[in-house]
N, C-alpha and C positions, 0 to 999 in steps of 0.2 A: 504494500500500500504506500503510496505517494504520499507526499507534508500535507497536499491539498485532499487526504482522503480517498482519492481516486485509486483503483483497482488496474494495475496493466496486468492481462494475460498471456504470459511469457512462454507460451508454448499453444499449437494447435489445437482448441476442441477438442476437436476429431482425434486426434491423438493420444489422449487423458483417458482412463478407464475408470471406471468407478467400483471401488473395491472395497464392498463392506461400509459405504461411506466414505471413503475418501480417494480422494483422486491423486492417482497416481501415474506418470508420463511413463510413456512409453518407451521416452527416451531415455530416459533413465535404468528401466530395465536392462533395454539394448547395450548401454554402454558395462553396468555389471554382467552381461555375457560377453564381453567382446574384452574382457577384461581378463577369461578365464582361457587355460593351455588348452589349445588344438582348435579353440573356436575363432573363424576369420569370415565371418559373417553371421548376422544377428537381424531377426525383427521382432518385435512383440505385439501381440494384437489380443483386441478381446472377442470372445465366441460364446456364442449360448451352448451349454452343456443338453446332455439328453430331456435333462429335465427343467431344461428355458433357463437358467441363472448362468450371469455372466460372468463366465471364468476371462483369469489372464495366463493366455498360451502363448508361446514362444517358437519359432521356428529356428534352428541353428545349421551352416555350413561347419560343419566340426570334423577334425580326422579321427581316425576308426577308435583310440584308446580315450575319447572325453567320455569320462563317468557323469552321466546325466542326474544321478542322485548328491555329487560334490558341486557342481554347475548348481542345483534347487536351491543348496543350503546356502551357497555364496549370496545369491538372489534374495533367500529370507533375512540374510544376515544385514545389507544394504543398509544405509541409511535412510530414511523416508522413499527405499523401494517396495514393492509386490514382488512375487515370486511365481512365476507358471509355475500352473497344476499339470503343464503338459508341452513339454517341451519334443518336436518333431526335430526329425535328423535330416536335413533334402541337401541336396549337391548342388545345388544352387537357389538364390532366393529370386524370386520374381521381383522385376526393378520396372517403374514406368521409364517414359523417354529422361525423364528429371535426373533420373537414377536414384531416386527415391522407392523404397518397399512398397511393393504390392500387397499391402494387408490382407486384403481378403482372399487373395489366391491360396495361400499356403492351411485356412481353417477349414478346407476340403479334405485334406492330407491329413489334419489333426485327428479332424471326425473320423476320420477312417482307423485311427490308430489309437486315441485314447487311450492312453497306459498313463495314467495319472504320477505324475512323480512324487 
């Protein structure tokens, strides 16, 4: 909040997930995975689970030995970060022309695989 009271929003809407009540960037997730060994791409996105509540899932380009259970805890551990219930493993992340993450490409791949972490 600014001296005059005023509110700037320092990051995307669309990007912010709401987690339990509090909103938590996305980008922020992204940077505690891209922070972790073998991972050299990252995106975070939110997705309705089976049962409609909106989880935050995680897609990662990781090489074959990232432990996806040591990758969660780092994420829990975060300062004012969330932690995917579900983190997918793809060879590559979908990028628009921006080369910006395709969010909603990769929660096709989640649904499919759902192994909660």
């Amino acid at each position: 909040m600014s001296a005059d009271g005023c509110f700037d929003v320092a990051d995307r809407v669309t990007e912010l997930i709401d987690n339990g009540g509090n909103k938590i960037s996305l980008h922020a997730i992204e940077g505690v995975l891209l922070t972790q060994a073998g991972i050299i791409d990252a995106a975070a996105f939110g997705a309705h689970d089976p049962e409609g509540m909106m989880k935050i899932w995680a897609a990662a380009v990781a090489q074959p030995a990232v432990d996806i259970d040591i990758v969660a805890r780092a994420c829990r551990e975060a300062p004012g970060g969330g932690a995917p219930t579900l983190i997918v493993n793809l060879d590559e992340l979908p990028r628009n022309a921006g080369g910006k993450p395709v969010r909603e490409e990769p929660v096709t791949t989640a649904l499919a695989q759902q192994q909660p972490v």
